[in-house]
C-alpha positions, 0 to 999 in steps of 0.5 A: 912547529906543529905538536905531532899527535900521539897515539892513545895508550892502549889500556886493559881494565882488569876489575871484578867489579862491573860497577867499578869497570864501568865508572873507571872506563868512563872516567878515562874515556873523558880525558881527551882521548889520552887513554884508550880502553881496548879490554875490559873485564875481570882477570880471568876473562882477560887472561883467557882472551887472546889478542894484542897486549896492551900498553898498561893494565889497570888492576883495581883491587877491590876493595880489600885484597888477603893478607900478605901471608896469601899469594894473589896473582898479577894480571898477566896481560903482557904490559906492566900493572898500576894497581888501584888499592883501599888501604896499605895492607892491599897495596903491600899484596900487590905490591908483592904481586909485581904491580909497578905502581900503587894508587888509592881506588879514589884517586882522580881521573887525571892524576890517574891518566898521568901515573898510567903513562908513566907506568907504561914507559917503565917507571914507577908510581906511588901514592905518597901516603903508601911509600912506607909500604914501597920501602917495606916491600922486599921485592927485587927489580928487574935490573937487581937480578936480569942474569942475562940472556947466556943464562937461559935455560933450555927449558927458557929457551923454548918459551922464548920461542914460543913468544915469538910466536905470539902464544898465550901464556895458556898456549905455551902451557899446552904446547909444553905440557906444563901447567899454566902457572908454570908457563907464567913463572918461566915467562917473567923469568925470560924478562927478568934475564932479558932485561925487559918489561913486556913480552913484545919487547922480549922477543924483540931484545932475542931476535937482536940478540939471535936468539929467536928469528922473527 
């Protein structure tokens, strides 16, 4: 029986870093074709871009990240986030930043292909010698706190709309008058309640659910 191929992930590069964004594209890019970097840039360019969400982003935290006490904003490109980290103390603020999984920024080309597969398909991954930072992190899952969609509040219910219609989280914030961070906070909450990972795959669970028609 012939293997049916499989199409590349589709991958956003979120790096301040062009040196890092560069070594990281070319190190994915030699890997057979199984990763396809379709964005690359710094989280603010990417954010601000429009287009279709990507199937995991790849956030290399540089080569420190704040303290813990210093809120950092996760990539918000509609895909779960493998964060690449220098130390325990960076893994511990993106850990709590909502990144899926964490690796050392010298982890190789291949092991790294396999953790962003696997972070695509919802799971999540660790460096070994990070798991005492995975145990300390008091941060809930998705499943630990999803309320369910009768839970929606009016105000989750237009964005949930506004979704559907494909808009940024910058586009929800200016059709509804809010702040940017404001849409991104009733954005996850949607997911949270919805049960789900990715903004596509919210808009799908609604339109089965009736909440939306696509």
């Amino acid at each position: 029986m012939l293997d049916v191929p499989t199409a590349p992930l589709r991958l956003a590069l979120v790096a301040e870093d062009p040196l890092a964004r560069g070594a990281l594209s070319r190190a994915l890019s030699d890997q057979g074709g199984e990763v396809q970097v379709v964005a690359t840039g710094t989280q603010v360019e990417l954010e601000s871009a429009e287009g279709e969400a990507p199937d995991v982003v790849l956030w290399d935290t540089g080569l420190r990240l704040p303290d813990p006490d210093t809120r950092v904003e996760l990539p918000d490109l509609g895909a779960p986030v493998l964060a690449l980290v220098a130390d325990e103390a960076a893994g511990e603020v993106a850990l709590m930043a909502g990144a899926r999984g964490l690796l050392f920024r010298d982890v190789g080309p291949a092991p790294l292909s396999a953790a962003l597969h696997a972070v695509a398909r919802g799971l999540s991954v660790f460096e070994p010698a990070l798991a005492e930072v995975r145990a300390a992190a008091r941060i809930p899952t998705v499943t630990s706190h999803a309320a369910g969609p009768d839970s929606l509040t009016p105000r989750e219910r237009e964005v949930l709309a506004l979704l559907a219609e494909g808009l940024s989280n910058k586009a929800i914030a200016d059709r509804l008058t809010i702040s940017e961070h404001t849409a991104k906070f009733h954005v996850n909450a949607v997911l949270a309640k919805l049960g789900v990972q990715r903004r596509t795959e919210a808009v799908v669970r609604a339109a089965r659910l009736g909440l939306v028609t696509l």
